[in-house]
C-alpha positions in Angstrom: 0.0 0.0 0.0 2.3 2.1 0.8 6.4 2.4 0.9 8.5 0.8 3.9 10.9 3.7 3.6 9.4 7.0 5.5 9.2 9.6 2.6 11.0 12.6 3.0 8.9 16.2 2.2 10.0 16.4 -1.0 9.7 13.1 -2.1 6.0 12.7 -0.7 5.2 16.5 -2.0 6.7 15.1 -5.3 4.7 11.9 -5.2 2.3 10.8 -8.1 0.6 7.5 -8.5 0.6 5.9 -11.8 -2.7 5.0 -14.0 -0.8 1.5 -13.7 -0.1 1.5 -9.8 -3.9 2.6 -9.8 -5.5 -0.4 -11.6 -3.3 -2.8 -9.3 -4.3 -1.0 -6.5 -8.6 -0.7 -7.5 -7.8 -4.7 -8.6 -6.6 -5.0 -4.9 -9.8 -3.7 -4.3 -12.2 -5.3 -5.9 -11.3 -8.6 -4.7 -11.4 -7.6 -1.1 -14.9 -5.9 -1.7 -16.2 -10.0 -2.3 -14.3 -10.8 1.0 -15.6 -8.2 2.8 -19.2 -8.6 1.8 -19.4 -11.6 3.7 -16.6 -10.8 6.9 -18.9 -10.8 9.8 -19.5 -7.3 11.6 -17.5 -8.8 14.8 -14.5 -8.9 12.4 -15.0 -5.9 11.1 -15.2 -4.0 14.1 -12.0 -5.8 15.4 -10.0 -4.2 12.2 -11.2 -0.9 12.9 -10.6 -1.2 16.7 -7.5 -2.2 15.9 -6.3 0.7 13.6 -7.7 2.9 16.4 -5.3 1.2 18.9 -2.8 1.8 16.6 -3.5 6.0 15.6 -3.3 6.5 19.6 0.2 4.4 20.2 1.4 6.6 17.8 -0.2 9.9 18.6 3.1 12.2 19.5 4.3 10.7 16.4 1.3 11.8 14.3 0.8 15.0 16.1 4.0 16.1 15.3 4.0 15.5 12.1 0.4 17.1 12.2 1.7 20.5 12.9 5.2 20.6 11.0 2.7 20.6 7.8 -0.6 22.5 9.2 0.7 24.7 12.0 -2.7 24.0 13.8 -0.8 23.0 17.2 -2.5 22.3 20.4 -5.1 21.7 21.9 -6.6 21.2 18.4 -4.3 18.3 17.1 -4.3 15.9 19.9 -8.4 16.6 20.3 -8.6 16.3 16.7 -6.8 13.0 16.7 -8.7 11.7 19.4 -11.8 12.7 18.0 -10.9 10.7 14.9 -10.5 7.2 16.8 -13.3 7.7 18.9 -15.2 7.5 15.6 -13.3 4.7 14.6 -14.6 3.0 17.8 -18.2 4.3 17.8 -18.5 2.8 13.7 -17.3 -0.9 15.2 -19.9 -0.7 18.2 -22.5 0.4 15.8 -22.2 -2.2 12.9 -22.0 -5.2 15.7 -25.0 -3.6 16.8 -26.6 -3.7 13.2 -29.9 -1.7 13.1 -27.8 0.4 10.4 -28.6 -2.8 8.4 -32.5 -2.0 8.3 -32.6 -5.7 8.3 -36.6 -6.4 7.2 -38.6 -9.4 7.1 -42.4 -9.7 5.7 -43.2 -13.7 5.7 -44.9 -15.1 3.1 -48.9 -13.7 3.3 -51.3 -15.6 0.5 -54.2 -13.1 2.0 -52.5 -9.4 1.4 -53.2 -7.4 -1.5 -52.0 -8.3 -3.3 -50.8 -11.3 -2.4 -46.9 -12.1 -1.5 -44.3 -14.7 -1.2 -41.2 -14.2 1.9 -39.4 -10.8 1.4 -36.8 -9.9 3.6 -34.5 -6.9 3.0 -31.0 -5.4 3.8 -28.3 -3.0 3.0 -25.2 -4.7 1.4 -21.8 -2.6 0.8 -21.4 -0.7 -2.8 -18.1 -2.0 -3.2 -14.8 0.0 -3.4 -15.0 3.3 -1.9 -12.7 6.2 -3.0 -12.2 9.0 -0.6 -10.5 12.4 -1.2 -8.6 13.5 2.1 -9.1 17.2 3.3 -6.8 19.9 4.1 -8.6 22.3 7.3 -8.7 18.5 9.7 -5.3 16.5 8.6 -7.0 13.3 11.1 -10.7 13.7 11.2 -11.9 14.5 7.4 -8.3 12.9 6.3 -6.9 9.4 5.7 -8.5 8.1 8.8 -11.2 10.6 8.7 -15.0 10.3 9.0 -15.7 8.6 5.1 -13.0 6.1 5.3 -14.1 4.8 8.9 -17.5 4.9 7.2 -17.1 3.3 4.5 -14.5 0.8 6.0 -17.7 0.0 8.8 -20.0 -0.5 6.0 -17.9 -3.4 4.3 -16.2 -1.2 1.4 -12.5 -1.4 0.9 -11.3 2.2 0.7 -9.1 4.2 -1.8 -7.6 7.8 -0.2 -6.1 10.9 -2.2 -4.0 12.2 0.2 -3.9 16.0 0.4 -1.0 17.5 -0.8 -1.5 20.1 2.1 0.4 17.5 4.3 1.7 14.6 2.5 4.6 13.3 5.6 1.3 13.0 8.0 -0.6 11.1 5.2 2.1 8.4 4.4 2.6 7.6 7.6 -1.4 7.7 9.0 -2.1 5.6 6.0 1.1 3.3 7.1 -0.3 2.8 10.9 -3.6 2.2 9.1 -2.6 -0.4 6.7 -0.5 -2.2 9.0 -3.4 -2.1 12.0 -5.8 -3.8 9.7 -3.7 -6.3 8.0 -2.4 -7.4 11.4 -5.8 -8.1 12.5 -7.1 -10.1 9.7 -8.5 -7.7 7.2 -7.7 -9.4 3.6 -5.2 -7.2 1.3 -6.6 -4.2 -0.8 -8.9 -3.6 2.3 -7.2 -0.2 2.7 -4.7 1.8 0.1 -3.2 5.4 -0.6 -2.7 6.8 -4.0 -1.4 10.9 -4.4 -1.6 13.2 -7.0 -3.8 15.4 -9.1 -4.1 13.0 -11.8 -4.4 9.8 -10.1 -7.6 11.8 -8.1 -9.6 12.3 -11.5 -8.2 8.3 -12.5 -10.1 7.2 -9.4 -13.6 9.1 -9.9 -13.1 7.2 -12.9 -12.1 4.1 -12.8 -14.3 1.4 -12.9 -13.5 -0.7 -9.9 -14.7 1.8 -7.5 -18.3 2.4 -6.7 -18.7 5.9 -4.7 -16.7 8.6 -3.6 -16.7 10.8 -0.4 -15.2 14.3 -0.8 -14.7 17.1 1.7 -12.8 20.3 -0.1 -13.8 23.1 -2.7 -16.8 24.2 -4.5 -14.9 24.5 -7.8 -13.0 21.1 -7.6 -15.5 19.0 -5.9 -18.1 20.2 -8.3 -15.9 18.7 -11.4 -15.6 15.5 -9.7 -18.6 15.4 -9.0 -19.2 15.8 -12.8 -16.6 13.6 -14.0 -18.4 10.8 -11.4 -22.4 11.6 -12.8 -20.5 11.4 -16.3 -19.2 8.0 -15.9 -20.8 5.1 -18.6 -21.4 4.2 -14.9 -22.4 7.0 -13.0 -21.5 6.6 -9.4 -22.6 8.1 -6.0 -20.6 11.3 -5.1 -20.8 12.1 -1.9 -19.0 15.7 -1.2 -19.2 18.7 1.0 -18.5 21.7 -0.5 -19.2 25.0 0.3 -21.2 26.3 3.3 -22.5 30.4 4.8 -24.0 28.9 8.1 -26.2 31.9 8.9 -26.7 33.1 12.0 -29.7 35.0 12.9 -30.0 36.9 16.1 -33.5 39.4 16.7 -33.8 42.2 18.4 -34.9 40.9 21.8 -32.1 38.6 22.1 -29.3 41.3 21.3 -31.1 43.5 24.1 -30.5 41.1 26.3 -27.0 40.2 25.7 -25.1 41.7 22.6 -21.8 41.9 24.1 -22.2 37.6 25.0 -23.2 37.3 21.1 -20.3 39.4 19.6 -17.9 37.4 22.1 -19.3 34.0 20.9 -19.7 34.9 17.4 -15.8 36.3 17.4 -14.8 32.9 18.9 -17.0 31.0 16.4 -15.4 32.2 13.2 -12.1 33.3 13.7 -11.6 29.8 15.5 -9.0 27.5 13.2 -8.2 30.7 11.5 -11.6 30.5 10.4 -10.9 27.4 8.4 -14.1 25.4 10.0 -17.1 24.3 7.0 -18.8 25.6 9.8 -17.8 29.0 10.3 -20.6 31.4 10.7 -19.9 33.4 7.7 -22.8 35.9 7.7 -24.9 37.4 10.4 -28.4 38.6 10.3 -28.9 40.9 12.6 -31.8 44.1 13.2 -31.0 47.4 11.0 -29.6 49.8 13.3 -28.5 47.4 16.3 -24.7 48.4 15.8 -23.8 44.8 16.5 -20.9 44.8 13.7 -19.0 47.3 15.9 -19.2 45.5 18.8 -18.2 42.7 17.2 -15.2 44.4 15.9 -14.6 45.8 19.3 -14.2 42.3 20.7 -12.2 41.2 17.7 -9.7 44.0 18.8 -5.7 42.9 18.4 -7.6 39.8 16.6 -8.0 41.7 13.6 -4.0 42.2 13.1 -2.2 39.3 11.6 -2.7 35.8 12.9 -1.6 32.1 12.8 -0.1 30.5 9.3 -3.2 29.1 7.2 -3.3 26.0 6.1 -2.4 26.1 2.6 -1.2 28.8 0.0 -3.9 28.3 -2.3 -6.3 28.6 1.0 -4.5 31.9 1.9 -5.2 33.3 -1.8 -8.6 32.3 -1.6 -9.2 33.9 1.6 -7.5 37.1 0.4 -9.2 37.6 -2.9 -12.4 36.9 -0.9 -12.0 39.4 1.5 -10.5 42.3 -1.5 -13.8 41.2 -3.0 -15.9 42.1 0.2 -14.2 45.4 1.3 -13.9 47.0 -2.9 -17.9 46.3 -2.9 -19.3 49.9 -3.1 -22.6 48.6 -0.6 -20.0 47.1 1.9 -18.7 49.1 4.5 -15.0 47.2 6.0 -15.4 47.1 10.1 -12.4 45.6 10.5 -9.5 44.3 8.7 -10.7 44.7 5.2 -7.3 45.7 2.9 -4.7 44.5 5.9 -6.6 41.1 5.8 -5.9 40.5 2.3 -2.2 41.6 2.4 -1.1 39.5 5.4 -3.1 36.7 3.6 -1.4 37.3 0.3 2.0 38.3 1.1 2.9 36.2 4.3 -0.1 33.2 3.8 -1.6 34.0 7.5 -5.0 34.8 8.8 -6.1 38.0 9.5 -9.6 38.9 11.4 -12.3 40.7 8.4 -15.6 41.8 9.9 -18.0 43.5 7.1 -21.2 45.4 7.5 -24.0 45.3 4.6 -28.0 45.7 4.5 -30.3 43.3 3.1 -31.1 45.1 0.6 -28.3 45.3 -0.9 -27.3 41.7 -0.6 -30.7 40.7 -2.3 -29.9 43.0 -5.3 -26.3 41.1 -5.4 -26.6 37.9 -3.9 -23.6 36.0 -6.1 -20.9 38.9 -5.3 -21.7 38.7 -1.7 -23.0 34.9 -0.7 -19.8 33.7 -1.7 -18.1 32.0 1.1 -15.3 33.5 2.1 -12.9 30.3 4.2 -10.5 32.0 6.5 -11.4 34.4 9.8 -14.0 37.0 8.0 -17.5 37.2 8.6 -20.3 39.4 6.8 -23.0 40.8 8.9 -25.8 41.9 7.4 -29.0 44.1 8.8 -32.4 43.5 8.2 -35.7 45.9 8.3 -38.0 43.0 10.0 -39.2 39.6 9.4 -40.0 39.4 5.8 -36.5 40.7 4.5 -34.9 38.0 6.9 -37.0 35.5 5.3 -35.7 36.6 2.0 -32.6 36.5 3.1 -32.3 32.7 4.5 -34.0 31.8 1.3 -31.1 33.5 -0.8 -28.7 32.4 1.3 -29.6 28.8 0.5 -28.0 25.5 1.0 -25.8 25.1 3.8 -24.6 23.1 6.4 -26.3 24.9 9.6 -28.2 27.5 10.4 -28.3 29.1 14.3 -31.0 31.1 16.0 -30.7 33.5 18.5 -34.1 34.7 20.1 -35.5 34.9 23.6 -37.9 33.0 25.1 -41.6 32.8 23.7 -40.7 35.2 21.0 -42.7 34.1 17.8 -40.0 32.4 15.8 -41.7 29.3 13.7 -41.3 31.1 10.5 -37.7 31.8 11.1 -36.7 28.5 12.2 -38.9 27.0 8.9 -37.0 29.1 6.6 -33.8 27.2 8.5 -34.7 24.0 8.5 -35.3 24.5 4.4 -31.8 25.5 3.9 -29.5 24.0 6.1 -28.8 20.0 7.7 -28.4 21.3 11.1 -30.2 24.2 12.9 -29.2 25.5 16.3 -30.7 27.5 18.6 -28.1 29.5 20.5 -25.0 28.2 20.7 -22.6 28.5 17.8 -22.2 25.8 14.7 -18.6 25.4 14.6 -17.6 21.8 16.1 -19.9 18.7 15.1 -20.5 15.9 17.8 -20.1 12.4 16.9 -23.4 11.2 17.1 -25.9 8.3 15.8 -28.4 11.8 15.6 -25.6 14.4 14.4 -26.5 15.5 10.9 -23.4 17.3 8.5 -25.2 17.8 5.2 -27.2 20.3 3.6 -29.2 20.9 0.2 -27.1 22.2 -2.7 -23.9 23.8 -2.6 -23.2 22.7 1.1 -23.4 18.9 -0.4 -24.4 17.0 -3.3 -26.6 14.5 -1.6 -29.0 14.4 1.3 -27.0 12.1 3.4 -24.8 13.0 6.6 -20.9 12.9 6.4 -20.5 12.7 10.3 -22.4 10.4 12.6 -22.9 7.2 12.5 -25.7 6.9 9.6 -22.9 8.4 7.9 -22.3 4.6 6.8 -25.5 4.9 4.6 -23.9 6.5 2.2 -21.8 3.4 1.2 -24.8 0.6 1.1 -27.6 -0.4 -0.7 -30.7 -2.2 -0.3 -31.0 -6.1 -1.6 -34.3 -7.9 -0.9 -34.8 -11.6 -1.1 -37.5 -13.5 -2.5 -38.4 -16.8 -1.5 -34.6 -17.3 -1.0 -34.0 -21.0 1.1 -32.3 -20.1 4.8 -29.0 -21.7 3.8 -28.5 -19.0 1.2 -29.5 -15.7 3.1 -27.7 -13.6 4.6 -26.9 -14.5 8.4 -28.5 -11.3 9.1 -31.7 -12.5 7.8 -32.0 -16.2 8.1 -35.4 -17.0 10.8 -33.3 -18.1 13.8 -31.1 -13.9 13.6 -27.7 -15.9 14.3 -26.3 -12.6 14.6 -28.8 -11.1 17.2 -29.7 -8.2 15.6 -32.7 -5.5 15.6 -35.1 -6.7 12.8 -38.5 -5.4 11.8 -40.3 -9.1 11.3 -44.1 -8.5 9.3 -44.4 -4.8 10.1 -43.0 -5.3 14.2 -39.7 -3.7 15.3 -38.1 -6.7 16.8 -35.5 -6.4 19.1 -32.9 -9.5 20.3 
């Protein structure tokens, strides 16, 4: 899978895998995929246990590594990395557990209508998984990141692209990995690393693999996602892409405590240099409330320049994003503005933006300024009453999550409607950067945040990778364990319309 000889920066910066390394790698593949349909849960929750164990020997190792390429230091790498195999561990409890199955039996009835033979119904792994690593969480969205515990769970081998944002920390996660699972049974092509720009677009491609999970950029995941619907074979794509997470605060609540929401809303998006799918990056807030002053009063020394960012191309983006925001003749620069964009262009590091707009304008020019803007800037925008911030959420669109800030008993269920049509998760209070590890958490929205309606964190996250098989009149001998009358397995079935438990 990957080289017994630790890479050195250049080598692994330099690194490209061949079309002909990928087809013996996708081969690899393919014949653990027929293995794997048929290794027992208990097995595969031993594998991923195992390369959990493994991540946390090594964790001053990996954290080190970690921050030579990313500069995000600590606390966030080691609770990033722990995060990470704590997933690992909650996919292997769940998939022993096996209601993620949705394992259903209807016996035979001669007397329905109409009438039917035995059915009985369960999810089965697509096959080969590809997954694209991301740059802003080098453990949690990365090799050993959220898709390829998934998919790994669900009975898929996996494929990574390693980000070229840290390739040292890649190699050698993808090393641990690799060596965790082989030691504890998992059969070979179970779990491989390819790199380069080229061998990325060869795996959307190539016809081994059967979905892809992505976590990175509008512009690039929207051509995989192309090259993948384009396919003889089209594929799932499963990517998240591009996210405002509005935040919506009324009137009552910042009368009761607008210097607590400009506090939690400057911790919120400058947090990771801003570098969070989550980051609130606009806020709708009354006309006339002066919040993006105190916001920009909090900010303070925040607003000079800050910690490295993660990659050059991210510190480009960020500054053409923020020259964008502060050159727009509607947009009046609170903070940062110009200074942002230099220290972003000239030295690659974050520097606190806050801007002030109405809604007005921003609904006569919603693509020049809903255009998310990844790094520490946030747009806050004022509203003249309830219609205009309905209009508002609707043009904000898709996104990941949505946050409301009102007081008690105000009347608010048009507000969080208008929410829950736009974004995967809505809050109320609180602030949406950092996403539990949940069987409930949901991290997915409608179009641009994602391209499918399906979570990338959490534990239905393993959805994604399955699909549903029913059998028809099929003898016990040749059902699935899962299935068979006696449940062997002792799982949660629904038997002729009853949840059944073991």
């Amino acid at each position: 899978m990957t080289p017994t000889d630790e890479p050195t920066a250049a080598s692994a910066a330099a690194a490209e895998t061949s079309r002909a390394e990928l087809d013996a790698i996708a081969e690899r593949a393919r014949r653990a995929s027929v293995a794997l349909v048929t290794t027992p849960a208990a097995d595969r929750a031993r594998w991923l246990r195992a390369a959990a164990d493994a991540l946390d020997a090594a964790a001053d190792e990996l954290i080190e590594l970690a921050d030579r390429e990313t500069a995000l230091g600590r606390p966030r790498l080691p609770g990033e990395l722990d995060r990470t195999t704590a997933q690992l561990r909650l996919f292997a409890d769940a998939i022993v557990e096996g209601s993620y199955l949705e394992a259903t039996i209807d016996h035979a009835n001669p007397a329905a209508v109409p009438p039917h033979g035995d059915l009985r119904r369960m999810l089965r792994p697509l096959g080969p998984v590809g997954v694209f690593g991301a740059s802003n969480f080098p453990f949690a969205f990365s090799i050993a990141g959220g898709d390829t515990a998934s998919a790994l769970a669900a009975g898929c081998p996996v494929i990574v692209k390693a980000h070229p944002a840290h390739p040292l920390l890649s190699h050698r996660t993808a090393e641990i990995v690799d060596a965790a699972l082989t030691a504890a049974g998992a059969p070979e092509g179970t779990f491989a690393l390819i790199e380069g720009r080229d061998a990325g677009t060869a795996l959307v491609t190539h016809p081994a693999v059967q979905a892809i999970g992505f976590t990175g950029s509008l512009h690039g995941g929207r051509a995989l996602f192309d090259l993948a619907a384009a396919r003889p074979d089209p594929i799932p794509f499963y990517g998240e892409l591009s996210a405002l997470n509005p935040v919506l605060i009324t009137a009552a609540a910042l009368e009761a405590r607008a210097t607590e929401l400009a506090e939690g809303l400057d911790g919120s998006f400058t947090l990771g240099a801003g570098q969070f799918c989550t980051k609130p990056g606009v806020v709708l807030v009354p006309r006339g409330s002066g919040f993006a002053d105190r916001v920009a009063e909090v900010v303070g020394e925040g607003a000079g320049e800050g910690p490295r960012m993660l990659s050059a191309a991210i510190a480009t983006g960020f500054s053409d994003g923020v020259r964008a925001l502060a050159a727009h003749p509607s947009v009046r620069v609170v903070a940062g503005g110009e200074a942002a964009s230099v220290a972003a262009a000239e030295s690659g590091r974050a520097s606190v933006a806050v801007f002030e707009t109405t809604a007005a304008t921003v609904l006569a020019d919603p693509e020049s300024l809903l255009v998310e803007c990844f790094g520490p800037a946030t747009l806050v925008i004022e509203y003249d009453g309830r219609d205009e911030a309905l209009a508002l959420l609707a043009a904000i669109g898709g996104s990941l999550t949505a946050t409301l800030h009102a007081e008690s008993g105000e009347p608010v269920d048009e507000l969080v409607a208008a929410m829950t049509a736009i974004a995967g998760r809505v809050l109320f209070a609180g602030w949406p950067t950092g996403v539990a590890v949940t069987w409930s958490q949901q991290h997915g929205g409608p179009w641009p945040a994602t391209t499918s309606l399906h979570t990338s964190v959490g534990v239905t996250a393993l959805r994604r990778f399955l699909r549903p098989v029913a059998y028809q009149d099929a003898p016990d001998s040749l059902l699935p364990p899962e299935l068979r009358e006696s449940n062997p397995v002792g799982i949660p079935r629904r038997v002729d319309g009853i949840l059944t438990l073991p």
